[in-house]
py3Dmol code that shows the C-alpha trace and the ligand (Angstrom):
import py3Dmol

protein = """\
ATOM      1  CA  UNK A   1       0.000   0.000   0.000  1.00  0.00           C
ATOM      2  CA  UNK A   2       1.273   3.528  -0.802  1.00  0.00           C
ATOM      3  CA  UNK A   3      -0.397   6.812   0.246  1.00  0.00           C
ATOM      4  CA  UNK A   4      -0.245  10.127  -2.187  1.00  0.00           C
ATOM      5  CA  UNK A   5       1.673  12.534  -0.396  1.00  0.00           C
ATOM      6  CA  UNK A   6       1.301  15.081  -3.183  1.00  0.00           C
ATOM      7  CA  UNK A   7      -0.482  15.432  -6.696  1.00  0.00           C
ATOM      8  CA  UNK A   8       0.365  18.211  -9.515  1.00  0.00           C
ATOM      9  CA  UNK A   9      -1.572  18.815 -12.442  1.00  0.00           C
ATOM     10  CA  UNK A  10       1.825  19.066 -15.146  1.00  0.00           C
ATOM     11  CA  UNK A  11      -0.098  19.882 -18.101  1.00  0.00           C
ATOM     12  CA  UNK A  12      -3.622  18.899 -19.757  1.00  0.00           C
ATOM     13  CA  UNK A  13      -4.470  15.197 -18.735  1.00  0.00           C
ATOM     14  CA  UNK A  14      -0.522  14.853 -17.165  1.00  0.00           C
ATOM     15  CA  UNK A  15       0.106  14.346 -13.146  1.00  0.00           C
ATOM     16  CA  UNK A  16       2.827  13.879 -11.210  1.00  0.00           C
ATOM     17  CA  UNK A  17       2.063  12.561  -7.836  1.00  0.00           C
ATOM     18  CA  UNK A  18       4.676  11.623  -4.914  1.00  0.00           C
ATOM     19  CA  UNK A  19       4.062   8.072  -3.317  1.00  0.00           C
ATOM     20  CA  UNK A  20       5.138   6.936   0.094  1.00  0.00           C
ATOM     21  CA  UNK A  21       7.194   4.225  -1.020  1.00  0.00           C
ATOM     22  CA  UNK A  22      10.363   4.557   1.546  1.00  0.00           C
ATOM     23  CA  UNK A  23      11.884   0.592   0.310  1.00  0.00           C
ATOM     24  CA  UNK A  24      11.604   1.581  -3.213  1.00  0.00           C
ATOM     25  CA  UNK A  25      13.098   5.108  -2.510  1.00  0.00           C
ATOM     26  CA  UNK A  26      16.024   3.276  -1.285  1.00  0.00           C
ATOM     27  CA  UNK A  27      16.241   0.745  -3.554  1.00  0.00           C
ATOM     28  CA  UNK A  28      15.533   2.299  -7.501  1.00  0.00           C
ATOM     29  CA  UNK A  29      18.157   3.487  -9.784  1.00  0.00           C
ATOM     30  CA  UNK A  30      17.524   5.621 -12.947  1.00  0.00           C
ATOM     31  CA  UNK A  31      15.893   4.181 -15.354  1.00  0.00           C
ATOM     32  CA  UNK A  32      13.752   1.668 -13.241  1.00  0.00           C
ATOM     33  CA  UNK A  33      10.039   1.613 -12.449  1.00  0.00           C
ATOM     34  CA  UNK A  34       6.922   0.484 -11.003  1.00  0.00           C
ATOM     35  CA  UNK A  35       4.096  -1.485 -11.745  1.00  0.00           C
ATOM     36  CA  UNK A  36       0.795   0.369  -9.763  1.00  0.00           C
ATOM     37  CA  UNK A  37      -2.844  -1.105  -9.473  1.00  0.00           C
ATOM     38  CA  UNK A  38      -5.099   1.741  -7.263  1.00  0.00           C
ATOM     39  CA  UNK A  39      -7.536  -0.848  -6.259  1.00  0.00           C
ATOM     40  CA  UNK A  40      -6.714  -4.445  -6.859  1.00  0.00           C
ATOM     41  CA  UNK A  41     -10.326  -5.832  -7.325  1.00  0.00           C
ATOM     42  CA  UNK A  42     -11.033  -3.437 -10.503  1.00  0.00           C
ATOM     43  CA  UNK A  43      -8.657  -1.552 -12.214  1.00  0.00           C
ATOM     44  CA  UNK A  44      -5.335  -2.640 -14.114  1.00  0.00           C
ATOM     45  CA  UNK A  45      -2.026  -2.813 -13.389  1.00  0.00           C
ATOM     46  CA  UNK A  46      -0.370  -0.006 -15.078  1.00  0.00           C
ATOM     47  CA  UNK A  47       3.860   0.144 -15.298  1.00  0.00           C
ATOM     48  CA  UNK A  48       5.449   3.893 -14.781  1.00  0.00           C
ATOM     49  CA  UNK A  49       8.696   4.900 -14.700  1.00  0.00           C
ATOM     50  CA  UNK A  50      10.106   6.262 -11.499  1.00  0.00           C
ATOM     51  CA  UNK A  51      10.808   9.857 -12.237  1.00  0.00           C
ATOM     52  CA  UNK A  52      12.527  10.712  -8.657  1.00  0.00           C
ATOM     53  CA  UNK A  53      12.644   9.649  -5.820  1.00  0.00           C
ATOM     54  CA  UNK A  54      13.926  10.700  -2.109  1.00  0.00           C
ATOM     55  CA  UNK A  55      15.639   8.197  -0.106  1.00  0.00           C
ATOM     56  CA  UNK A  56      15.292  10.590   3.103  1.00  0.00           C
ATOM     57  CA  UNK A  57      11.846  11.362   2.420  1.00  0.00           C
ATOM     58  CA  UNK A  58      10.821   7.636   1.466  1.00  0.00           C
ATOM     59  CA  UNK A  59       9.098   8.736  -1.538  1.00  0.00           C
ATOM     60  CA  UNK A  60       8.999   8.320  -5.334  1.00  0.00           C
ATOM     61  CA  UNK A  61       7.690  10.615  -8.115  1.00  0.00           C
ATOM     62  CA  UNK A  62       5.654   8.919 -10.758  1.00  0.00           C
ATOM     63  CA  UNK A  63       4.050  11.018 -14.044  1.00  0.00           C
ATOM     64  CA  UNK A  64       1.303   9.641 -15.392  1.00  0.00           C
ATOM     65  CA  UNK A  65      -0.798  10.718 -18.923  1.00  0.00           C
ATOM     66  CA  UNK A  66      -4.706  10.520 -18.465  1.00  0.00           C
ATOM     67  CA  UNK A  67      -5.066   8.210 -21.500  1.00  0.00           C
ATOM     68  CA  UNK A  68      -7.959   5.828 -20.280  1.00  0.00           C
ATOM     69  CA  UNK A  69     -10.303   4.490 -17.884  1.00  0.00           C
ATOM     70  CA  UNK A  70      -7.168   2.751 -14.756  1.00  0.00           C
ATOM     71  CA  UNK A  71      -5.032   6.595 -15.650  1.00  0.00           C
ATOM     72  CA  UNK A  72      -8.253   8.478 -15.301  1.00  0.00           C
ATOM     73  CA  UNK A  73      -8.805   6.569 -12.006  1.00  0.00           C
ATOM     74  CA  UNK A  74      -5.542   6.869 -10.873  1.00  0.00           C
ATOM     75  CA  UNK A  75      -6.043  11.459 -11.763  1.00  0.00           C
ATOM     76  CA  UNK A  76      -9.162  11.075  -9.834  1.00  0.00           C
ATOM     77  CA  UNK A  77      -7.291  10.490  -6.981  1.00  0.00           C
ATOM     78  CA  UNK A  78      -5.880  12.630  -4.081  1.00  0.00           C
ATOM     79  CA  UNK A  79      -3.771  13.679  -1.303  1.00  0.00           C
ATOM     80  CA  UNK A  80      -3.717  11.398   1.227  1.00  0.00           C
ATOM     81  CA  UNK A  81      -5.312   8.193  -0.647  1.00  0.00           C
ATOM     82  CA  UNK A  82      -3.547   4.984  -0.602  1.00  0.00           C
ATOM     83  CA  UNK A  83      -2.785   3.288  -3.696  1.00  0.00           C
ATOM     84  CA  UNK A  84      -3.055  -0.346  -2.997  1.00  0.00           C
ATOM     85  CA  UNK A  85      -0.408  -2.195  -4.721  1.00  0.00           C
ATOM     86  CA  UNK A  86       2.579  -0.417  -5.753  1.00  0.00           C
ATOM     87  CA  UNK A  87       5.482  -3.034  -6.747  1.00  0.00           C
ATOM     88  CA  UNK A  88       8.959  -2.161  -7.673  1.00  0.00           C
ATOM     89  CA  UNK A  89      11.400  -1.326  -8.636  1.00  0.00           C
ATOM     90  CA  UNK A  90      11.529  -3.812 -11.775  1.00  0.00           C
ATOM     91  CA  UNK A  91      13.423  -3.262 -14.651  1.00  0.00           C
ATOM     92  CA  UNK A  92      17.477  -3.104 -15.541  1.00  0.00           C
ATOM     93  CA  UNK A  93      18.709   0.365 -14.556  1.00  0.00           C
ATOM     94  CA  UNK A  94      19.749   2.585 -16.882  1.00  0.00           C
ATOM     95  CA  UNK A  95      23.988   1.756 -18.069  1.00  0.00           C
ATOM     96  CA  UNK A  96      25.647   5.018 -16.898  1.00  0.00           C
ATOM     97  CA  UNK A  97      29.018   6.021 -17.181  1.00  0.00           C
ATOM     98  CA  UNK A  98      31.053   8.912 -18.360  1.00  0.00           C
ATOM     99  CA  UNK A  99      30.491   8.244 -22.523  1.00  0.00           C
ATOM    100  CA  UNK A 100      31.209  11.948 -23.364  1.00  0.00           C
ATOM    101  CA  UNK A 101      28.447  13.121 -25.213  1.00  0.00           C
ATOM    102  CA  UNK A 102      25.338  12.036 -24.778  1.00  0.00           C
ATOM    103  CA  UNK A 103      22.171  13.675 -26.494  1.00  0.00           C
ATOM    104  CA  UNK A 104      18.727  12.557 -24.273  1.00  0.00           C
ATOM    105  CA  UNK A 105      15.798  12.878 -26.600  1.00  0.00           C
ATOM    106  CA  UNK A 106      12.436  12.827 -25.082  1.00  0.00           C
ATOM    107  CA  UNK A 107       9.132  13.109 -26.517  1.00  0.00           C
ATOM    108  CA  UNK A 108       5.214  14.102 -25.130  1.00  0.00           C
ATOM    109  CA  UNK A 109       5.451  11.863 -21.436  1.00  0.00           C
ATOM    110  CA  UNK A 110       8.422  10.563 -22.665  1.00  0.00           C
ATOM    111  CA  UNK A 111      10.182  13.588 -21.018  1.00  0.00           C
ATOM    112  CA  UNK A 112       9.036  11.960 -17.613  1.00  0.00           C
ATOM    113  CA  UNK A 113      11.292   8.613 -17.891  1.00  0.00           C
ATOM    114  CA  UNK A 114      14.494  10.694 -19.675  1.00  0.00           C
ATOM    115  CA  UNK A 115      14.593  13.054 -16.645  1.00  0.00           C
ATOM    116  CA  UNK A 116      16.123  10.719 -14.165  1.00  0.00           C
ATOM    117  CA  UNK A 117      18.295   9.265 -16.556  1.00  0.00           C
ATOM    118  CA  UNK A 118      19.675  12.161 -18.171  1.00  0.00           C
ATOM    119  CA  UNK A 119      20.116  13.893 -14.289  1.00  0.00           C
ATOM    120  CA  UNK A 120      22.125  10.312 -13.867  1.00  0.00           C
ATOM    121  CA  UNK A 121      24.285  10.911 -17.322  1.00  0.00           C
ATOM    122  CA  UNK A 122      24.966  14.555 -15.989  1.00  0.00           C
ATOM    123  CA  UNK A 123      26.178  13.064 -12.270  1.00  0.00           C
ATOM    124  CA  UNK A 124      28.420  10.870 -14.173  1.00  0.00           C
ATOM    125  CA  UNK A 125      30.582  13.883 -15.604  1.00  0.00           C
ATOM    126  CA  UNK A 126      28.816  13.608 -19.560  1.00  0.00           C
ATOM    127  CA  UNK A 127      27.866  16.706 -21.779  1.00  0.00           C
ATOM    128  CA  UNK A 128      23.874  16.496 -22.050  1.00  0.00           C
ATOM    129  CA  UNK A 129      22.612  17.794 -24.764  1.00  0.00           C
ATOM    130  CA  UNK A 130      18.595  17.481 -24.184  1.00  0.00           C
ATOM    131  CA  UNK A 131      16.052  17.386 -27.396  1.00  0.00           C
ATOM    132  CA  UNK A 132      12.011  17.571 -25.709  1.00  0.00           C
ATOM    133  CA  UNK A 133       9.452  17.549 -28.037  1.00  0.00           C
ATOM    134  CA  UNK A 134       5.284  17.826 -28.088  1.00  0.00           C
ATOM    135  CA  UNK A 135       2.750  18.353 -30.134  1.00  0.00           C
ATOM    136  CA  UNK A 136       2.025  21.515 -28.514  1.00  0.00           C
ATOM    137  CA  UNK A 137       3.389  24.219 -25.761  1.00  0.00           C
ATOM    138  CA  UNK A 138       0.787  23.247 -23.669  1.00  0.00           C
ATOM    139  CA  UNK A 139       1.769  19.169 -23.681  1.00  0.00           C
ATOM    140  CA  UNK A 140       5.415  20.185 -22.610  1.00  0.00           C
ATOM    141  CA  UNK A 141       6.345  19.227 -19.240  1.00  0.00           C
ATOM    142  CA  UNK A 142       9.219  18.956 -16.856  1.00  0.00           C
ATOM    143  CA  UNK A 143      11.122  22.323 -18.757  1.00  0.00           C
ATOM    144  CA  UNK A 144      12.788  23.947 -16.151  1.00  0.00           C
ATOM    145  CA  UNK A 145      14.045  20.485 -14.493  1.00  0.00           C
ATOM    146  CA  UNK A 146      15.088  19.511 -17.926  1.00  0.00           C
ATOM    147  CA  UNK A 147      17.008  22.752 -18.816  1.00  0.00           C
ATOM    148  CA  UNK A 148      18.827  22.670 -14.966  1.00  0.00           C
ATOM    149  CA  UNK A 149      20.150  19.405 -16.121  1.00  0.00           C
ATOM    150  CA  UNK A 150      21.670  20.158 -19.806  1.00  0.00           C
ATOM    151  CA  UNK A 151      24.559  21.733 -20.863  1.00  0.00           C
ATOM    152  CA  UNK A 152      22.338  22.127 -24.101  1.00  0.00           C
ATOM    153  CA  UNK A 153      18.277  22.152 -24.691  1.00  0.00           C
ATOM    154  CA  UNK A 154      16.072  22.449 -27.143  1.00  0.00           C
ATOM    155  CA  UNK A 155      12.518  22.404 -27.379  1.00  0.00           C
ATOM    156  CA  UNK A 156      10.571  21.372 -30.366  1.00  0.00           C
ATOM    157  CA  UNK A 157       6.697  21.530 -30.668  1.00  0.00           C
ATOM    158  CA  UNK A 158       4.815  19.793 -33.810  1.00  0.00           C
ATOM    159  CA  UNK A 159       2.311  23.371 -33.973  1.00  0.00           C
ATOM    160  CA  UNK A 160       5.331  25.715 -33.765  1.00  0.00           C
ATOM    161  CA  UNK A 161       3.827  27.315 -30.457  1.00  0.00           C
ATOM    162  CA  UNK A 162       7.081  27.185 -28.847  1.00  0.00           C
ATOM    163  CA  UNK A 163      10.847  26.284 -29.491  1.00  0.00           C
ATOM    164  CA  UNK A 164      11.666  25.364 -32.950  1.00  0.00           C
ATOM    165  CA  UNK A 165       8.320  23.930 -34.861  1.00  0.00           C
ATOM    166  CA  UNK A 166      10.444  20.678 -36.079  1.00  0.00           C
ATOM    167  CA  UNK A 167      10.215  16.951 -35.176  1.00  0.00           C
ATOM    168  CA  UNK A 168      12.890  16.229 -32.833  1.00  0.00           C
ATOM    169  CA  UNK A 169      14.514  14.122 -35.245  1.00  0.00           C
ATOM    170  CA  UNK A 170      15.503  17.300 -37.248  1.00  0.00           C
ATOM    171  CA  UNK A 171      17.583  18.808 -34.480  1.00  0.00           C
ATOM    172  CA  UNK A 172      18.941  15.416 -33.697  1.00  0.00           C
ATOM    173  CA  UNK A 173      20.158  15.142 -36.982  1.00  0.00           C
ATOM    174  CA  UNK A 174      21.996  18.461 -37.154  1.00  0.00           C
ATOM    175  CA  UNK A 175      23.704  17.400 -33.213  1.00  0.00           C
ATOM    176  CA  UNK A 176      24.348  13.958 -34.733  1.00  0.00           C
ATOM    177  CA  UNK A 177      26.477  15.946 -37.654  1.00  0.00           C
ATOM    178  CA  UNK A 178      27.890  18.857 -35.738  1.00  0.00           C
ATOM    179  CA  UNK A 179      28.719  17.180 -32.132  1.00  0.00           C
ATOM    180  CA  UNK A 180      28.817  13.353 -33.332  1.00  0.00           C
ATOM    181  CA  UNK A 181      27.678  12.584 -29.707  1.00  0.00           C
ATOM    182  CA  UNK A 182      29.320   9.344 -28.018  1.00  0.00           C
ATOM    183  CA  UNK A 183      25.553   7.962 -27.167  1.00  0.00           C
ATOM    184  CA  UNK A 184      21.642   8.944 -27.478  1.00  0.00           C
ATOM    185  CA  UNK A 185      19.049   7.930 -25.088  1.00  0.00           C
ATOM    186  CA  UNK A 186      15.299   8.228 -26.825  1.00  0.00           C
ATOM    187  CA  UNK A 187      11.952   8.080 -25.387  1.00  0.00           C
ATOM    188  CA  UNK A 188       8.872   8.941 -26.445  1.00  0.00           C
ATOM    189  CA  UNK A 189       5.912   7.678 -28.392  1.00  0.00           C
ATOM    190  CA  UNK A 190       7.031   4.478 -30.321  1.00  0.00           C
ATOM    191  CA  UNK A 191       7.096   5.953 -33.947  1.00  0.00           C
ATOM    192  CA  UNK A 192       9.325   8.299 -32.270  1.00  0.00           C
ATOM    193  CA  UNK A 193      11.785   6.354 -31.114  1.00  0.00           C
ATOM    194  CA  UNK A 194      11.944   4.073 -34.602  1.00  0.00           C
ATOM    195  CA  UNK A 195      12.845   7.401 -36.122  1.00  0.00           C
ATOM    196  CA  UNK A 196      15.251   8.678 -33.527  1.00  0.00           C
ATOM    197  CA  UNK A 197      16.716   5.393 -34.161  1.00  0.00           C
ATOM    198  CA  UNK A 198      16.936   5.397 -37.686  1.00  0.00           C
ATOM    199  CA  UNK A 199      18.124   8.994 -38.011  1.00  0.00           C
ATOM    200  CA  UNK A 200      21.314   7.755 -35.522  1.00  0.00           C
ATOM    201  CA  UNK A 201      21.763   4.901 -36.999  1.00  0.00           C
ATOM    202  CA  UNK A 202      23.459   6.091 -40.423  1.00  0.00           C
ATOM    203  CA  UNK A 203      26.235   7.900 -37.822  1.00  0.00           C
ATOM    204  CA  UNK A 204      26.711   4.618 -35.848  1.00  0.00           C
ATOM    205  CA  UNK A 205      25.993   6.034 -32.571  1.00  0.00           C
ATOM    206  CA  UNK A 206      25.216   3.850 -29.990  1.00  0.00           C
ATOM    207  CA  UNK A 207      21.083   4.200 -29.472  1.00  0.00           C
ATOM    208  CA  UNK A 208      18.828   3.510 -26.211  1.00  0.00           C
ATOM    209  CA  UNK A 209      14.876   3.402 -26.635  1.00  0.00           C
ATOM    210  CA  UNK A 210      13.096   2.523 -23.106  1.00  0.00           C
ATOM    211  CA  UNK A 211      10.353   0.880 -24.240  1.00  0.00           C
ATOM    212  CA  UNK A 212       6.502   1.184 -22.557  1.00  0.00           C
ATOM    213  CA  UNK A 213       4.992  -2.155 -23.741  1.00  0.00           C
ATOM    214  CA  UNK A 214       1.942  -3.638 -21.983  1.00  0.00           C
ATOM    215  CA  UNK A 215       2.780  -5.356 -18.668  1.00  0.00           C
ATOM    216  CA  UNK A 216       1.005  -7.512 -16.379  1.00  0.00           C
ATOM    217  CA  UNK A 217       2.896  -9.456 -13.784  1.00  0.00           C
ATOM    218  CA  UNK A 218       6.216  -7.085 -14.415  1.00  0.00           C
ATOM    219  CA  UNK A 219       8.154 -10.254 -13.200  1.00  0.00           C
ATOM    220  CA  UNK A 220       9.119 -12.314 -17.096  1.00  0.00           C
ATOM    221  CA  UNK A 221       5.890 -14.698 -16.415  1.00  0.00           C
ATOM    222  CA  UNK A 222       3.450 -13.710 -18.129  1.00  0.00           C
ATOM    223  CA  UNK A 223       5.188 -12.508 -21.554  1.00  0.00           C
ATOM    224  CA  UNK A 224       2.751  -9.569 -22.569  1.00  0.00           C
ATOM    225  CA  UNK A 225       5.661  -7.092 -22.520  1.00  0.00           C
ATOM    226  CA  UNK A 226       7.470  -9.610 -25.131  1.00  0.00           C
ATOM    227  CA  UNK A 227       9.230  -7.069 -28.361  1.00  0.00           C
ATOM    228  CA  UNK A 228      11.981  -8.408 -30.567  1.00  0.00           C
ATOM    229  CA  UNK A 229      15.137  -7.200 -30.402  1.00  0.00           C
ATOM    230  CA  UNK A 230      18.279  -8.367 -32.851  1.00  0.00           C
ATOM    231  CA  UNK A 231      15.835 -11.053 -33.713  1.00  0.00           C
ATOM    232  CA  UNK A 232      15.562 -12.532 -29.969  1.00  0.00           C
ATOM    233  CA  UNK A 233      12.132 -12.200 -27.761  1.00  0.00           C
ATOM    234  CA  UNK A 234      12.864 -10.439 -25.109  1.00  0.00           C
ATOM    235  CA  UNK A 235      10.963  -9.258 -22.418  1.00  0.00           C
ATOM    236  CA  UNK A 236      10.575  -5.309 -21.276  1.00  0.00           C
ATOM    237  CA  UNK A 237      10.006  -5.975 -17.659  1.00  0.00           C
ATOM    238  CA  UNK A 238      13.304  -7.692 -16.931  1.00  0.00           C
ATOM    239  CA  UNK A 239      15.864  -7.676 -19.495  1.00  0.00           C
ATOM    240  CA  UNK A 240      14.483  -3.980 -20.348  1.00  0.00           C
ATOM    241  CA  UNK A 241      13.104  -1.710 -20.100  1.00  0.00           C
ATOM    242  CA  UNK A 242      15.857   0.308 -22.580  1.00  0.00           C
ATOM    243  CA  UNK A 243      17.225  -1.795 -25.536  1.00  0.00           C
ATOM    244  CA  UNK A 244      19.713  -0.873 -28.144  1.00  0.00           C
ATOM    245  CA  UNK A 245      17.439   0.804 -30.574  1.00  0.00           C
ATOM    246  CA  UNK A 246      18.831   0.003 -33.469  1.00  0.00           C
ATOM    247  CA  UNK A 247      17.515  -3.457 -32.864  1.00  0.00           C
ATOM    248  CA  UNK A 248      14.537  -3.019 -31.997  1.00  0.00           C
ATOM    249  CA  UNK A 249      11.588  -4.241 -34.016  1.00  0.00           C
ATOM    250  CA  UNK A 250       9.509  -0.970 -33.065  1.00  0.00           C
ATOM    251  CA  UNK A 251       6.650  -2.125 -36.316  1.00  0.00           C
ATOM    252  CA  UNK A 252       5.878  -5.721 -34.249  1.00  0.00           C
ATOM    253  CA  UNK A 253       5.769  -4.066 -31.294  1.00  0.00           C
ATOM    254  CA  UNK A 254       3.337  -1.245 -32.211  1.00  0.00           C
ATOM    255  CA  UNK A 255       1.258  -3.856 -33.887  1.00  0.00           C
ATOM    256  CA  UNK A 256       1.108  -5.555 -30.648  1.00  0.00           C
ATOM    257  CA  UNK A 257       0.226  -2.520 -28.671  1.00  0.00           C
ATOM    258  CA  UNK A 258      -3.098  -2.074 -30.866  1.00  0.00           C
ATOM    259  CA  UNK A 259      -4.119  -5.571 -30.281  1.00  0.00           C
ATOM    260  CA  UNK A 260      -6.644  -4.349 -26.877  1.00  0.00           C
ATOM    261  CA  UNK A 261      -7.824  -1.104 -29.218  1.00  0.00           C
ATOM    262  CA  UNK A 262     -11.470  -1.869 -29.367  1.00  0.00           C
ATOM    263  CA  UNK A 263     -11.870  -2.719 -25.435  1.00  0.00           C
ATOM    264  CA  UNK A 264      -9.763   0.008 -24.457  1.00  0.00           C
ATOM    265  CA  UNK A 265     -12.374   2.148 -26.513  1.00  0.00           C
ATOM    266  CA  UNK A 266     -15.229   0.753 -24.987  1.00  0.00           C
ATOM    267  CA  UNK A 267     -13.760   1.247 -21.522  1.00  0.00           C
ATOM    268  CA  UNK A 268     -12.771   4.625 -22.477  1.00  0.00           C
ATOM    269  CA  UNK A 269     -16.298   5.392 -23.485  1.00  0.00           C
ATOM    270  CA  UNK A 270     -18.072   3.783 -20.594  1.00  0.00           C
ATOM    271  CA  UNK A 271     -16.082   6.016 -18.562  1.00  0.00           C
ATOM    272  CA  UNK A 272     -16.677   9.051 -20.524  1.00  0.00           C
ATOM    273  CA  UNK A 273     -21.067   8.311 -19.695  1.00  0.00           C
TER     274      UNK A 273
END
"""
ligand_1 = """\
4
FES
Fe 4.667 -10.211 -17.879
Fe 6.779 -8.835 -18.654
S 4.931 -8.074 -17.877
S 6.480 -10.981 -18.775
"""
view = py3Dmol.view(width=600, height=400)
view.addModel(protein, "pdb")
view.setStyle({"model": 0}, {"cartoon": {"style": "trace"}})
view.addModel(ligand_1, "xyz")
view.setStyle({"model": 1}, {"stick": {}})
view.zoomTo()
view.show()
């Protein structure tokens, strides 16, 4: 069980809520996260990314994106409400080490999971160079943090409403030709990271996509998070969640991630009555 100590509205239909979670405070490392279920007897188990956390405090940060009926449950809730199952953290951390260059490209919620990692790249002595994109100004969160963190940022928005109006991919090209960074970190939406990946790829930088599959158990037994990766299955939950992008089979996998579509619509209208 895990109260809310705190809950911020980020940006239309994004929150970022702290959770008591003092052993997983302790425990995570960037790059790692959590699999939630707010009430076990009828809503979903959802995996997030730990976006802080405070080993003092006992907490962790999650950010979440109001995208169905378990999210819109989870923004529903409040200060002070306990979450019942909150398990974690799962995943590989994040490989850090002093690479040089590294460019951390983050896209829409994506931002969420890079922030940790690229405050982790920083720690480690690297040059950040920090690419966040969204469709529009008001979908961008997690600036200021961001900025604090890079020795170089840029914002891109799809509408032109702030930063450059480009797809992140464009500056990322331009850094990959004038900087030829050491590695890039991508996340994002999945057609996102599949370009990211291909516009690196021609340079023969080293590419990491952490990859938001479906989940269930979030322990390698159930194999709903399975992707492909250099032609292996693989499974998100514990041999990911970040892969080398480059090997990534990012079509399978978004074909996979349409196949609950029509009950995720029905759900999402039943809770829009
Ligand atoms: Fe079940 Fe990964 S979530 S195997």
């Amino acid at each position: 069980m895990s109260r809310i100590l705190s809950k911020i509205h980020l940006s239309k239909d994004v929150f970022q809520m702290k959770l008591q979670a003092p052993n997983i405070a302790r425990e995570r490392k960037a790059g790692q996260f959590v699999i939630l279920q707010a009430d076990s007897d009828y809503t979903e188990r959802i995996p997030l990314t730990i976006a802080d956390a405070d080993a003092e405090e006992g907490s962790i940060t999650i950010i979440f994106q109001v995208v169905g009926k378990t999210t819109l449950n989870l923004a529903l809730m409040n200060e002070g409400d306990v979450i019942e199952n909150v398990l974690g953290p799962l995943g590989q951390p994040t490989h850090i080490e002093n690479f040089g260059t590294v460019v951390c490209v983050g896209g829409g919620i994506g931002v969420a999971p890079l922030h940790p990692i690229a405050q982790a790249m920083k720690d480690a002595g690297n040059r950040v160079i920090t690419i966040v994109g969204a469709r529009t100004k008001e979908l961008l969160i997690l600036e200021d943090e961001m900025r604090a963190i890079a020795d170089e940022f840029i914002v891109c928005t799809d509408d032109g409403s702030y930063g450059r109006k480009d797809l992140v991919t464009k500056p990322l090209q331009e850094i990959c030709e004038s900087e030829k960074p050491d590695v890039a970190v991508v996340i994002g939406p999945p057609v996102m990271m599949k370009f990211c990946a291909e516009t690196t790829r021609p340079y023969g930088i080293k590419t990491y996509a952490s990859l938001n599959t479906i989940m269930v158990d979030g322990t390698g037994m159930c194999g709903g998070c399975r992707v492909t990766v250099g032609n292996e299955t693989k499974f998100v939950c514990v041999d990911g969640p970040e892969f080398d992008a480059h090997l990534v089979d990012f079509d399978t996998m978004m074909l996979r991630l349409t196949s609950f579509k029509t009950i995720e619509q029905k759900s999402n209208h039943e809770c829009h009555l």
